[in-house]
One Martini backbone bead per residue (centre of mass of N, CA, C, O) as a GRO file, in nm:
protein
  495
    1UNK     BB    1   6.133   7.746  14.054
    2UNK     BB    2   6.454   7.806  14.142
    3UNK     BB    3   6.629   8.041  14.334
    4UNK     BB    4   6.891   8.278  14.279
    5UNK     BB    5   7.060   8.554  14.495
    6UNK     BB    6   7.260   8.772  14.379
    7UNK     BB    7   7.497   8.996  14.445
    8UNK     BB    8   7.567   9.355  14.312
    9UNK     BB    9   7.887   9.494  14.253
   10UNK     BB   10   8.039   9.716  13.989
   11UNK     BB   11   8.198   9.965  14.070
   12UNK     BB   12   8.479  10.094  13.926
   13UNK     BB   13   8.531  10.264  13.656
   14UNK     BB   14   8.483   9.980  13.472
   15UNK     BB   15   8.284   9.817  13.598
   16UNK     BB   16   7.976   9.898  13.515
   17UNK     BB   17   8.025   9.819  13.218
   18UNK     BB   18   8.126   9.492  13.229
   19UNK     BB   19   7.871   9.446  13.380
   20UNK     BB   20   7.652   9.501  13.195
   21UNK     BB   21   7.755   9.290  12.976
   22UNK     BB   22   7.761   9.060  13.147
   23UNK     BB   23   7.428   9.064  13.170
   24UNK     BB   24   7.363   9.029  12.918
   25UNK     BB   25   7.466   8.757  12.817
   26UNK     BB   26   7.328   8.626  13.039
   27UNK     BB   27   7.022   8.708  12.977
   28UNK     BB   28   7.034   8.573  12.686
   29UNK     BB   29   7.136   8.275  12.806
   30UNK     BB   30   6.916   8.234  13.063
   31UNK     BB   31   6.967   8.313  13.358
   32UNK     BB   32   6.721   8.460  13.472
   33UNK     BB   33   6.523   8.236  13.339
   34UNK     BB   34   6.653   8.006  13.571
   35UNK     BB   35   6.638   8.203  13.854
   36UNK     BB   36   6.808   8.448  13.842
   37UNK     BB   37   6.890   8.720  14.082
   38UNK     BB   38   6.998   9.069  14.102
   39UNK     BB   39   7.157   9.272  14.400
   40UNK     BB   40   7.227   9.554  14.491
   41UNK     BB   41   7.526   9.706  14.616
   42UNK     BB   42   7.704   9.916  14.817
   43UNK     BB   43   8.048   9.965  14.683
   44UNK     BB   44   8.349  10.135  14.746
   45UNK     BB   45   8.392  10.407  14.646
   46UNK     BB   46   8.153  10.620  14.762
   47UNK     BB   47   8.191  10.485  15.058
   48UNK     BB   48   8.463  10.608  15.087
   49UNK     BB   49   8.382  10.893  15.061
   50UNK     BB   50   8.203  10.910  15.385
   51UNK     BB   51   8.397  10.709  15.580
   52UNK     BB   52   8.372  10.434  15.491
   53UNK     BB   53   8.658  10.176  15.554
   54UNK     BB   54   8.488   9.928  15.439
   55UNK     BB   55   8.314  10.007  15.152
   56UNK     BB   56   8.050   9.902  15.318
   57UNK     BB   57   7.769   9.845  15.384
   58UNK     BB   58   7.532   9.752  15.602
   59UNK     BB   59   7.335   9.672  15.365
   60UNK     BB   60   7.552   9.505  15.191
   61UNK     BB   61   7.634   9.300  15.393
   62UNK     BB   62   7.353   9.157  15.475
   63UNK     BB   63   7.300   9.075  15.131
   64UNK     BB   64   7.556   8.852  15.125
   65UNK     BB   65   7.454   8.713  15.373
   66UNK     BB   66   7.192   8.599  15.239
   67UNK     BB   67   7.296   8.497  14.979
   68UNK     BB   68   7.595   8.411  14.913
   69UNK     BB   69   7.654   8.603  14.682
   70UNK     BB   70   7.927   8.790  14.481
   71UNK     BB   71   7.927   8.983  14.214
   72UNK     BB   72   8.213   9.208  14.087
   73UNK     BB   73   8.336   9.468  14.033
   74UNK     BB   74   8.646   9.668  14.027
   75UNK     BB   75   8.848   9.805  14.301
   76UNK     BB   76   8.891  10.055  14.482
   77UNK     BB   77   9.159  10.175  14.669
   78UNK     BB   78   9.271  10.380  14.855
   79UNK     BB   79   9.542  10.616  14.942
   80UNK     BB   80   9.601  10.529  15.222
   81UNK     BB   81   9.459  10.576  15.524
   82UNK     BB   82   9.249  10.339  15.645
   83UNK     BB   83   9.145  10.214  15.414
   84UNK     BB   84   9.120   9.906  15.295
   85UNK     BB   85   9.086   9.663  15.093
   86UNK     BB   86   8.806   9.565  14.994
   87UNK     BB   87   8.865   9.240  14.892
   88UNK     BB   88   8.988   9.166  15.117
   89UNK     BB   89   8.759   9.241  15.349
   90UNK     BB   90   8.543   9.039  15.214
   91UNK     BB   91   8.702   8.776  15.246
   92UNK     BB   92   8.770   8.804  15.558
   93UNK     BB   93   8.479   8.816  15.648
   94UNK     BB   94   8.342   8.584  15.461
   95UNK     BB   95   8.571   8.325  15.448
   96UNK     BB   96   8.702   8.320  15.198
   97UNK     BB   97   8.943   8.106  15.161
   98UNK     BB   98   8.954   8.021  14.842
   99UNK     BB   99   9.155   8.094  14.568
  100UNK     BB  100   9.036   8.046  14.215
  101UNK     BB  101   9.270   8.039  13.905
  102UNK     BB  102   9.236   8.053  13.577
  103UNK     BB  103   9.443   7.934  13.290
  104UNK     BB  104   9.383   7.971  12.931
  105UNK     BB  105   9.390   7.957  12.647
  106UNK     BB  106   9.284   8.182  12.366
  107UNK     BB  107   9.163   8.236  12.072
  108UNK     BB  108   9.336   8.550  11.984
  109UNK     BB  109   9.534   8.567  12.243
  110UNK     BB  110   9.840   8.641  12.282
  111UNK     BB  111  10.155   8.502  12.322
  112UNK     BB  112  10.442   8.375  12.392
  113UNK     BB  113  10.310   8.053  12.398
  114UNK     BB  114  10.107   8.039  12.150
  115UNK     BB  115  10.313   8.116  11.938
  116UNK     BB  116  10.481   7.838  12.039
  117UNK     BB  117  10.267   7.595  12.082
  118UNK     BB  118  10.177   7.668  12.393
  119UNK     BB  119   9.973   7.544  12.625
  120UNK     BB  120   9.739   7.676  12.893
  121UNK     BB  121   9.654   7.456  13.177
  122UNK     BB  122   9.542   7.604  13.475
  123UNK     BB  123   9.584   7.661  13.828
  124UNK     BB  124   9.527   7.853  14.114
  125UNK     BB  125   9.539   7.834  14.458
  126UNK     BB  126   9.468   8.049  14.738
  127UNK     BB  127   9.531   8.181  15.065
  128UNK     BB  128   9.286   8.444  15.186
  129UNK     BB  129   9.335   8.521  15.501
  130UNK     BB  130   9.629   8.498  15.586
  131UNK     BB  131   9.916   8.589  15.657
  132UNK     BB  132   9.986   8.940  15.570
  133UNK     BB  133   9.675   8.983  15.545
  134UNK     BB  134   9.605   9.081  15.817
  135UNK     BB  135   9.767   9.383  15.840
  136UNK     BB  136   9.959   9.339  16.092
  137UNK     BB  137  10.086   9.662  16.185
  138UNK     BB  138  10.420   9.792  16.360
  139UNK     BB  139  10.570  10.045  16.560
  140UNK     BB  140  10.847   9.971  16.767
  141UNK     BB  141  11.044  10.205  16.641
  142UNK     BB  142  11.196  10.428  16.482
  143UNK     BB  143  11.326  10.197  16.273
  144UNK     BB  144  11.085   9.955  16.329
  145UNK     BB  145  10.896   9.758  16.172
  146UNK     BB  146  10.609   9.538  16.163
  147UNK     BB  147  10.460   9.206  16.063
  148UNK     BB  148  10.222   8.975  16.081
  149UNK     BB  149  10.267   8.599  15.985
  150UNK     BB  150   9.978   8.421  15.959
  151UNK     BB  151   9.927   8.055  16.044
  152UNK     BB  152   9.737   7.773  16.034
  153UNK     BB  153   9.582   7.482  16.022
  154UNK     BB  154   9.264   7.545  15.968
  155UNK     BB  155   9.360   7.742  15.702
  156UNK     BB  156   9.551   7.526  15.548
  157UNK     BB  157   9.294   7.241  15.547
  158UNK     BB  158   9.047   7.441  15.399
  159UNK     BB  159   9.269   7.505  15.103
  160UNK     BB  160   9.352   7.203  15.042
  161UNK     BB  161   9.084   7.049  15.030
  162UNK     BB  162   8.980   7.228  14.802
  163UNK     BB  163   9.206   7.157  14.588
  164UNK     BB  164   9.130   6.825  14.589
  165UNK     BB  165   8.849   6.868  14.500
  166UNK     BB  166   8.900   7.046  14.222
  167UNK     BB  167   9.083   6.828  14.111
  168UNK     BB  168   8.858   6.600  14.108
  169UNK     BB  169   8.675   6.722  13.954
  170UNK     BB  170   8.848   6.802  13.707
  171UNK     BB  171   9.092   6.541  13.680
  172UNK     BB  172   9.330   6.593  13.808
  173UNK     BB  173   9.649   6.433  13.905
  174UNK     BB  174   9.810   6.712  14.002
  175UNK     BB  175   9.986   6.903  14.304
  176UNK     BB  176  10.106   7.094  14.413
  177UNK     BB  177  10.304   7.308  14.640
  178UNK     BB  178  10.400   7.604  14.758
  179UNK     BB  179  10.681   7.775  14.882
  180UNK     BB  180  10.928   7.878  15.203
  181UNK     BB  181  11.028   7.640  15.375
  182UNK     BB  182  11.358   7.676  15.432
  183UNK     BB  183  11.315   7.989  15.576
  184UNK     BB  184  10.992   7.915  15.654
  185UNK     BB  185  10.941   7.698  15.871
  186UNK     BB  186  10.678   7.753  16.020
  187UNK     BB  187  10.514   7.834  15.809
  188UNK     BB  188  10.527   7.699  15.533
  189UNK     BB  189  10.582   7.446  15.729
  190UNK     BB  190  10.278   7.399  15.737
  191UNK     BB  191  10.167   7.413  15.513
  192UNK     BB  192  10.305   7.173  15.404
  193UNK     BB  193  10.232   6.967  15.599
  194UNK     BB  194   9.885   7.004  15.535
  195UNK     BB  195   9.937   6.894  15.277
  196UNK     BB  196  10.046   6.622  15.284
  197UNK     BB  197   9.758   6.527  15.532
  198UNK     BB  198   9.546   6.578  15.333
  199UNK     BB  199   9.685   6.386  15.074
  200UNK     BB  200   9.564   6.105  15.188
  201UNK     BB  201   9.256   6.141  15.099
  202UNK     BB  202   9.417   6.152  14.772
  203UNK     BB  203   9.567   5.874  14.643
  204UNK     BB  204   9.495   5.974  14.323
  205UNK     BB  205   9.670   6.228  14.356
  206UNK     BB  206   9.971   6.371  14.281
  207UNK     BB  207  10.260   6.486  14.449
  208UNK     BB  208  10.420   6.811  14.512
  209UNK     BB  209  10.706   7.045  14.576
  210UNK     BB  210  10.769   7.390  14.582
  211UNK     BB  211  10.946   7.656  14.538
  212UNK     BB  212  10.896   7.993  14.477
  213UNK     BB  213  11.111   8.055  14.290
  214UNK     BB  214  11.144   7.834  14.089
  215UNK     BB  215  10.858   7.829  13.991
  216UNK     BB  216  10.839   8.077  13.840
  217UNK     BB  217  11.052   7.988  13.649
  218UNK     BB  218  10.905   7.761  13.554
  219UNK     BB  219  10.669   7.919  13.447
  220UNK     BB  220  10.858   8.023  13.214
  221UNK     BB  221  10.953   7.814  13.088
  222UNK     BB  222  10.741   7.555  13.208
  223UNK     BB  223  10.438   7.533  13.246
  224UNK     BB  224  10.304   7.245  13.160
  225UNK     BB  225  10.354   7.111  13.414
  226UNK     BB  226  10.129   7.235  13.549
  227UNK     BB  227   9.842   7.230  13.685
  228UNK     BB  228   9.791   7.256  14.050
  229UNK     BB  229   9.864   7.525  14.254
  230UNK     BB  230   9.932   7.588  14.631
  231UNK     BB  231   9.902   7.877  14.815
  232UNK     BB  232   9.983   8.114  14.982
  233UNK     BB  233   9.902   8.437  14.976
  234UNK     BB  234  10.140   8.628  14.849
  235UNK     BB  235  10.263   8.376  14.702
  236UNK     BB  236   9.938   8.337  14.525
  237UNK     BB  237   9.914   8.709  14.434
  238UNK     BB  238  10.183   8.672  14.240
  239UNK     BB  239  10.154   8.408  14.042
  240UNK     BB  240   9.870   8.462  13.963
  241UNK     BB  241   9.997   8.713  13.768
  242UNK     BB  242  10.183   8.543  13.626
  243UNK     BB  243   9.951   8.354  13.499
  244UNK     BB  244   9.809   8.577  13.322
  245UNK     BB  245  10.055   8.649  13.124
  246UNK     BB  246  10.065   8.343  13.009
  247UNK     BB  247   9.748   8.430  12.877
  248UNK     BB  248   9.739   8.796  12.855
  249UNK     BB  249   9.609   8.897  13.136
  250UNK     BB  250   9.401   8.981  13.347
  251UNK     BB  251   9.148   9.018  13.102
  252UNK     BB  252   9.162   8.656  13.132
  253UNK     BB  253   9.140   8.618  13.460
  254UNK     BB  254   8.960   8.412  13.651
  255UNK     BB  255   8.802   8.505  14.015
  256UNK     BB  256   8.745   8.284  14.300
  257UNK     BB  257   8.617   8.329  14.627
  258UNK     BB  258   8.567   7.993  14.848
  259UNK     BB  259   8.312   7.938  15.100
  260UNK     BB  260   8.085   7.811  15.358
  261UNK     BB  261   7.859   8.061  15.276
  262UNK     BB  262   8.067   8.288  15.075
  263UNK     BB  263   8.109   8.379  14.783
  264UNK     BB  264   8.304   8.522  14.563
  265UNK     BB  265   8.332   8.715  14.202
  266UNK     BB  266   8.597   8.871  14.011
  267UNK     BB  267   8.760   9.085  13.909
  268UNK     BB  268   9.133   9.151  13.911
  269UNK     BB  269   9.139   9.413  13.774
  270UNK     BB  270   9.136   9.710  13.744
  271UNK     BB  271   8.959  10.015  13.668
  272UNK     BB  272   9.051  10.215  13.436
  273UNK     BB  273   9.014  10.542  13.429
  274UNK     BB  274   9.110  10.629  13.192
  275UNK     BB  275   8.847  10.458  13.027
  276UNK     BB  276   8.635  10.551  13.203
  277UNK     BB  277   8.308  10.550  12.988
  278UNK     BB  278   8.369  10.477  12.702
  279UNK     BB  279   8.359  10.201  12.584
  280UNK     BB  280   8.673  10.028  12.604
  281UNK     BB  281   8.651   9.745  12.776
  282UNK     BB  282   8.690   9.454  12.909
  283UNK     BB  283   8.480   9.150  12.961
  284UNK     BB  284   8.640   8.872  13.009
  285UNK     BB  285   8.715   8.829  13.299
  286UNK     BB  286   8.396   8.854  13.420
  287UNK     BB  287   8.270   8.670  13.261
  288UNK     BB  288   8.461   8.394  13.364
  289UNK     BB  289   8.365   8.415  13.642
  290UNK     BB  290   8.059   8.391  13.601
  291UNK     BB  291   8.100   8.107  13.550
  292UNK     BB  292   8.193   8.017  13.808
  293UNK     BB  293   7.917   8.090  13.921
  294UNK     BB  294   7.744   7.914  13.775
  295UNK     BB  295   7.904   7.677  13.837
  296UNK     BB  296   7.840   7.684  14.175
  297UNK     BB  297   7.487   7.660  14.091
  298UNK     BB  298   7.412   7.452  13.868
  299UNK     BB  299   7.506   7.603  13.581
  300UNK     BB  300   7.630   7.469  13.311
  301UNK     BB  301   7.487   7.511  13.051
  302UNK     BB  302   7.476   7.850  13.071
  303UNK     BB  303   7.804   7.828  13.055
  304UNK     BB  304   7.891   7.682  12.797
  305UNK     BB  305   7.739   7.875  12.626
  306UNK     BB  306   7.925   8.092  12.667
  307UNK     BB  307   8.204   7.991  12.619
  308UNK     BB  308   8.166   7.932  12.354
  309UNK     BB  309   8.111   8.207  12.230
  310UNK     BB  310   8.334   8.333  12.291
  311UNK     BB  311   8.518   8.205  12.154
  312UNK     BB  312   8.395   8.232  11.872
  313UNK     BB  313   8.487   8.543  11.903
  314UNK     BB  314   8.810   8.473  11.921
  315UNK     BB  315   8.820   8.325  11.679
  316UNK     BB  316   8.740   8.581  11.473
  317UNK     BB  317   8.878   8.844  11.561
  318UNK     BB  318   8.730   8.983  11.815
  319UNK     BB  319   8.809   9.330  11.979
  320UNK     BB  320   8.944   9.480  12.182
  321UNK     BB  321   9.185   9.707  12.238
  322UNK     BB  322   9.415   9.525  12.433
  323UNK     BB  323   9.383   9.285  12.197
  324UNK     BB  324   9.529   9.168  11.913
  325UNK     BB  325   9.471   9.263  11.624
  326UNK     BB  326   9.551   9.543  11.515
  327UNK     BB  327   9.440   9.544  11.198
  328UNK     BB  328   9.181   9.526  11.361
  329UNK     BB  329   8.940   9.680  11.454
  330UNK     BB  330   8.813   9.774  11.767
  331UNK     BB  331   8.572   9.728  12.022
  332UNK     BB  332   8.347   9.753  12.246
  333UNK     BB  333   8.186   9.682  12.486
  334UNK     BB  334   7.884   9.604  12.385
  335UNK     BB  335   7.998   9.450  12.136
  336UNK     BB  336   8.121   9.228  12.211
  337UNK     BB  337   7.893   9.128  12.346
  338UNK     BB  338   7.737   9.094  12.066
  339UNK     BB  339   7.849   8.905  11.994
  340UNK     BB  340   7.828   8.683  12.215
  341UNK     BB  341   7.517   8.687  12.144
  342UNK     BB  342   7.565   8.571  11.851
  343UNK     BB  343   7.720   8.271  11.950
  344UNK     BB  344   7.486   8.149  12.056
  345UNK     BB  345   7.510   7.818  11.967
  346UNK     BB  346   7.831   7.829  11.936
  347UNK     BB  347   8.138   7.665  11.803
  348UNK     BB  348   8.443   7.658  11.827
  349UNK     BB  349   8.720   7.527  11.584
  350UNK     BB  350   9.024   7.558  11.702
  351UNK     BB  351   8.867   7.451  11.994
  352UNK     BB  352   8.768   7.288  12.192
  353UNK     BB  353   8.451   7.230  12.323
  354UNK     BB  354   8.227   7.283  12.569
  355UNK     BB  355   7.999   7.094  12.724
  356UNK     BB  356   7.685   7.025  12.701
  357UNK     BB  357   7.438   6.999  12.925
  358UNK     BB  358   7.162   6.951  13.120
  359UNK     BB  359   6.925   7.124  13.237
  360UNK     BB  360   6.929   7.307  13.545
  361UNK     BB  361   6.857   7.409  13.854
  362UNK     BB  362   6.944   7.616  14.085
  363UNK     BB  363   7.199   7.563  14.321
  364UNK     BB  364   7.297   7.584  14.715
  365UNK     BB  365   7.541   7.494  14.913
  366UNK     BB  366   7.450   7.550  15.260
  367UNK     BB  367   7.506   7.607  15.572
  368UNK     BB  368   7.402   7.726  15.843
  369UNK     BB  369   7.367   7.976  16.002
  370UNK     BB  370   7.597   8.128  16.253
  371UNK     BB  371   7.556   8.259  16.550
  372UNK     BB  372   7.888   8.253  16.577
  373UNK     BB  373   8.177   8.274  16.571
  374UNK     BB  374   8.406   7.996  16.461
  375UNK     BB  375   8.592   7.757  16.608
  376UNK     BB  376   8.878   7.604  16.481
  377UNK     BB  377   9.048   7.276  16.448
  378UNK     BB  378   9.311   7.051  16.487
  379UNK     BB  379   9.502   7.049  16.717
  380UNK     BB  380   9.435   6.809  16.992
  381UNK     BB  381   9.579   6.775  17.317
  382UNK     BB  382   9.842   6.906  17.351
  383UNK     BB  383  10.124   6.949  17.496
  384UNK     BB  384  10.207   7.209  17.675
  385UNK     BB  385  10.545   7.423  17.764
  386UNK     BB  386  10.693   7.622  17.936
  387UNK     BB  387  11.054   7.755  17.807
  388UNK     BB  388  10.964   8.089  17.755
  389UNK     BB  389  11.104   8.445  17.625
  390UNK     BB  390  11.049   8.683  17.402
  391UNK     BB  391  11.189   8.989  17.394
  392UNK     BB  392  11.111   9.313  17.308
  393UNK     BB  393  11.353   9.577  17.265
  394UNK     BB  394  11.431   9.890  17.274
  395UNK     BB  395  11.732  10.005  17.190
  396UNK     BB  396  12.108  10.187  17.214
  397UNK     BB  397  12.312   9.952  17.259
  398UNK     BB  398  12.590   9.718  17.352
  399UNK     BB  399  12.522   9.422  17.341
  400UNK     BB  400  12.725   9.361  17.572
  401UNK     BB  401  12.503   9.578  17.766
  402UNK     BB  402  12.258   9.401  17.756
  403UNK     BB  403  12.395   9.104  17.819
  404UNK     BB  404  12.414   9.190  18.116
  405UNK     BB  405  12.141   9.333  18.193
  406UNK     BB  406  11.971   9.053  18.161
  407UNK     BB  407  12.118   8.873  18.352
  408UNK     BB  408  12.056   9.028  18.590
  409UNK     BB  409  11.753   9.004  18.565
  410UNK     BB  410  11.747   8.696  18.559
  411UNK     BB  411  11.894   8.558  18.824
  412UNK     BB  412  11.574   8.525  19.016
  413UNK     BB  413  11.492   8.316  18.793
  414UNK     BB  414  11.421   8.035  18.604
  415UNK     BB  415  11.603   8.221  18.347
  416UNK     BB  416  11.809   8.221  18.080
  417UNK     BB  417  12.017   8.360  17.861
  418UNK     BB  418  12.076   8.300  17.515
  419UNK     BB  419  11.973   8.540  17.333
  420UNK     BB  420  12.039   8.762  17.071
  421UNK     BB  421  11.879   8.944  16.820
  422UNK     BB  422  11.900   9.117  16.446
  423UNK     BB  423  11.727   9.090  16.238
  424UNK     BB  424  11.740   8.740  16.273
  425UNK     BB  425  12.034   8.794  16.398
  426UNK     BB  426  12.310   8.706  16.566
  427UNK     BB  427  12.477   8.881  16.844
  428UNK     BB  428  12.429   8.657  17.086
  429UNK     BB  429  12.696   8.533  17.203
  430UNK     BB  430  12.730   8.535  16.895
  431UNK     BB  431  12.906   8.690  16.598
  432UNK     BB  432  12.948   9.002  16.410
  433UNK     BB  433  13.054   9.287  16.339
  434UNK     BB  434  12.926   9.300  16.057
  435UNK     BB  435  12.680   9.330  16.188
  436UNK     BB  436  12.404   9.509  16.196
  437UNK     BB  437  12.252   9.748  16.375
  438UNK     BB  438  11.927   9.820  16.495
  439UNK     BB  439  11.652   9.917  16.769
  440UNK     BB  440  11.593   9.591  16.763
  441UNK     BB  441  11.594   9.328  17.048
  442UNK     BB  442  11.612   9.028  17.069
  443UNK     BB  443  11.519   8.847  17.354
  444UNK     BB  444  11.636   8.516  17.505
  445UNK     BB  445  11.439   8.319  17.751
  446UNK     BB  446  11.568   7.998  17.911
  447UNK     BB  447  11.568   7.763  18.097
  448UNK     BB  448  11.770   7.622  18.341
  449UNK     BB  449  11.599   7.348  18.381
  450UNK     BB  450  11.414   7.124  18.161
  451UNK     BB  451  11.287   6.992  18.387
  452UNK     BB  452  11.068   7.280  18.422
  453UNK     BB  453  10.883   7.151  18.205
  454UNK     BB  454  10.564   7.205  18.318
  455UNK     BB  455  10.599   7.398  18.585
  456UNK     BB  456  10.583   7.662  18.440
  457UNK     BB  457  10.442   7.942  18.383
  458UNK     BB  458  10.350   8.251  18.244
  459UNK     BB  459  10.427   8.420  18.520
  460UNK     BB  460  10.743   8.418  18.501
  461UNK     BB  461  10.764   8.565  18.207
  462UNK     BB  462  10.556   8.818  18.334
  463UNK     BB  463  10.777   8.925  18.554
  464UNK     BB  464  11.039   8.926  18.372
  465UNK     BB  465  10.930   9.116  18.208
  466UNK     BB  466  10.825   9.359  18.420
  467UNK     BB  467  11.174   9.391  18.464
  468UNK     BB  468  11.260   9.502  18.180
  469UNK     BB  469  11.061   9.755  18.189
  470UNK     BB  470  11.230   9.926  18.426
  471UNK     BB  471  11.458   9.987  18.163
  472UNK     BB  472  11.286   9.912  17.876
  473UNK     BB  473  11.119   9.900  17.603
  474UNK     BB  474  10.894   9.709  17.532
  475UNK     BB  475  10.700   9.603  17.208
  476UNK     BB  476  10.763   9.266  17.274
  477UNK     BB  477  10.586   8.944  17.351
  478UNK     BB  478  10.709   8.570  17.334
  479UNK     BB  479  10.604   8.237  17.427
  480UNK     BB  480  10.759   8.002  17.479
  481UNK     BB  481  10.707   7.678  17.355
  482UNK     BB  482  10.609   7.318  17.386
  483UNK     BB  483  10.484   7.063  17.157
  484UNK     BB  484  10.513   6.776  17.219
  485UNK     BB  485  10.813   6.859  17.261
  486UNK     BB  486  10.825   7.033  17.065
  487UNK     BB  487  10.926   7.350  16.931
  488UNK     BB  488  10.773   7.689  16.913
  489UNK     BB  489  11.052   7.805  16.782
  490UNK     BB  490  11.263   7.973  16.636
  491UNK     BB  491  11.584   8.050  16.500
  492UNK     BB  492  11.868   8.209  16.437
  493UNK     BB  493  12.062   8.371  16.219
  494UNK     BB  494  12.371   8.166  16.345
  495UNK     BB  495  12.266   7.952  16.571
   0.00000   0.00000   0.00000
């Protein structure tokens, strides 16, 4: 029989009991006897209580990079000082680039959509790696710090087509976009851009793109029109939590994090300080993050068995305390787990139940581990130009003595002031009076030839920089370039 060892982290807070529970169900329904071992692995609070800033061991690394799979319970970030959250640094050490999170009516959790007899059947996929979650920040002057939000094509490219595979595998029809790509032109329009050139390889499921306020919106008013959104990271973080509301809350939400390499499966609720050790918990998250993980296995038959399980205990109205009918009293979380065990091959009466399939061995799709880390790459060949560069500056002084300033600086170089601009508003060579400014100011200098683009190099923007330098403190500096002709830069509001 083949075997698949999956890591185990239970984590914080509530995370061991809830742990333990779907174990225990696991146990019963035959996952272990399938060929699956668990093998445990130090991470969380207690490992950044040693002074370790990622939150795991370096052997807790080894064995999840061996198994390919890490399967975790609910995880304390520090607040404050170096340690950064640890589900993010999982998810980003392992290239787990995209996070796919179900949301579906469940009989028993009441909703407002519930009771107005509107059910929940939807995906959300977020892009895992890059955005605001690259986590580089700085402060650039007293007053202005920056974040840097990353995107590219190539992680744009493989969380769209991970999107359109996981839309073909379930049969959906339809696949949102969603963005803010109206103000956000180049990253957002990026993301969007290679949706669409993606979905060109699946012409038989329909796409649509929504701007992620007006998506929040319709989600709240019509959520059954949407199958399945993919967003960039940060607002897919958020949108992600907005559905989990719609149908009862972060502990009936499962939620993997999928890689070429190592996927991860998590609660996404909190740790629940509050109640942890008490063995009041819901183990319903981690329960069916757990299904989503044995069907990443290919154990469909053990995962159907559970899944019916569940309903029909959810459909009996046992519950622990936080849903539910408040008049029948609640159970702990492993009385919960005992019920979901003692329903194993029974089937829900009031929602349609999951297929059970034939029983197969447990495997998994992993290509060869990479000798050293992988540069990815979608657009090749492309003519790049410089033609000019973003110079920022720490300053406080009067917009027009900048523009003088900048203007000697730049006579002798091949390069000539075009813009002045402040939290990115153009405040020079025009602009209002009413724009306040903060002591953070892009300077950009553009070509005074356009036809000495791709004759000039960066050796000049870099002359032009270290001349501004012996006036000014730089903060930071971006090359402007033209790729294959295209601007390469985005314009300032107001410009």
């Amino acid at each position: 029989m083949a075997s698949i060892h999956i890591a185990l982290a239970p984590g914080d807070g509530i995370g061991p009991e809830i742990t333990a529970a779907a174990l225990d169900v696991f146990r019963a329904a035959g996952v272990m006897n399938a060929g699956v071992e668990f093998v445990n692995v130090d991470m969380g609070a207690a490992v950044f209580a040693t002074g370790n800033t990622r939150g795991m061991t370096d052997e807790a690394i080894r064995t999840v990079e061996d198994c390919g799979l890490l399967f975790k319970g609910p995880m304390e970030t520090p607040k404050g000082g170096g340690g950064k959250s640890i589900n993010v640094t999982a998810r980003k050490l392992w290239n787990a680039f995209a996070n796919l999170r179900v949301f579906k009516t469940l009989p028993g959790v009441e909703s407002v959509y519930s009771k107005a007899g509107i059910p929940i059947d939807m995906c959300i996929v977020r892009e895992n790696l890059e955005d605001t979650y690259g986590g580089v920040e700085n402060r650039l002057s007293a007053d202005m710090v920056v974040g840097r939000r990353l995107m590219s094509a190539p992680g744009c490219d493989e969380v769209h087509r991970f999107a359109f595979h996981e839309a073909r595998r379930l049969g959906l029809k339809k696949i949102h976009c969603g963005h803010k790509a109206n103000i956000m032109k180049m990253t957002d329009g990026m993301f969007l851009d290679r949706f669409k050139a993606v979905s060109k390889d699946f012409p038989e499921i329909e796409t649509a793109d929504v701007i992620v306020d007006a998506l929040c919106m319709n989600l709240v008013v019509r959520p059954q029109q949407y199958q399945m959104v993919v967003l960039p990271n940060l607002q897919g973080d958020i949108v992600s939590d907005l559905c989990a509301g719609l149908v009862g809350g972060l502990g009936f939400a499962p939620s993997a994090n999928i890689g070429k390499h190592i996927s991860i499966f998590e609660a996404v609720h909190g740790t629940a300080p509050d109640i942890a050790g008490k063995g009041l918990a819901n183990p319903t998250s981690l329960i069916l993050s757990g299904l989503m993980m044995l069907r990443h296995v290919h154990l469909a038959r053990e995962a159907a068995i559970i899944e019916n399980a569940l309903l029909a205990t959810l459909e009996s109205g046992i519950r622990t305390g936080d849903f539910g009918d408040k008049a029948r009293p609640p159970v702990g979380t492993k009385a919960f787990a005992g019920a979901i065990i003692e329903n194993l091959g029974a089937k829900p009466r009031t929602v349609p139940p999951v297929a059970v399939p034939e029983a197969v061995s447990p495997s998994m799709d992993r290509p060869p581990r990479p000798g050293t880390p992988v540069v990815i790459r979608t657009f090749k060949n492309l003519v790049a130009q410089v033609v000019g560069c973003d110079i920022y500056v720490d300053a406080q002084v009067a917009t027009g003595a900048l523009a003088d300033d900048m203007q000697r600086i730049a006579t002798d170089s091949p390069f000539k002031l075009t813009l002045i601009s402040n939290r990115g508003t153009q405040v020079w060579p025009s602009g209002s009076v009413y724009t306040e400014c903060v002591d953070y100011f892009r300077v950009r200098f553009e070509l005074k030839d356009p036809a000495l683009a791709g004759l000039i190099g960066q050796s000049r923007a870099v002359a032009l920089l270290d001349r501004v330098a012996e006036k000014y403190t730089v903060c930071s500096y971006e090359l402007l370039r033209n790729f294959d002709g295209v601007k390469g830069y985005s314009m300032a509001q107001g410009q």
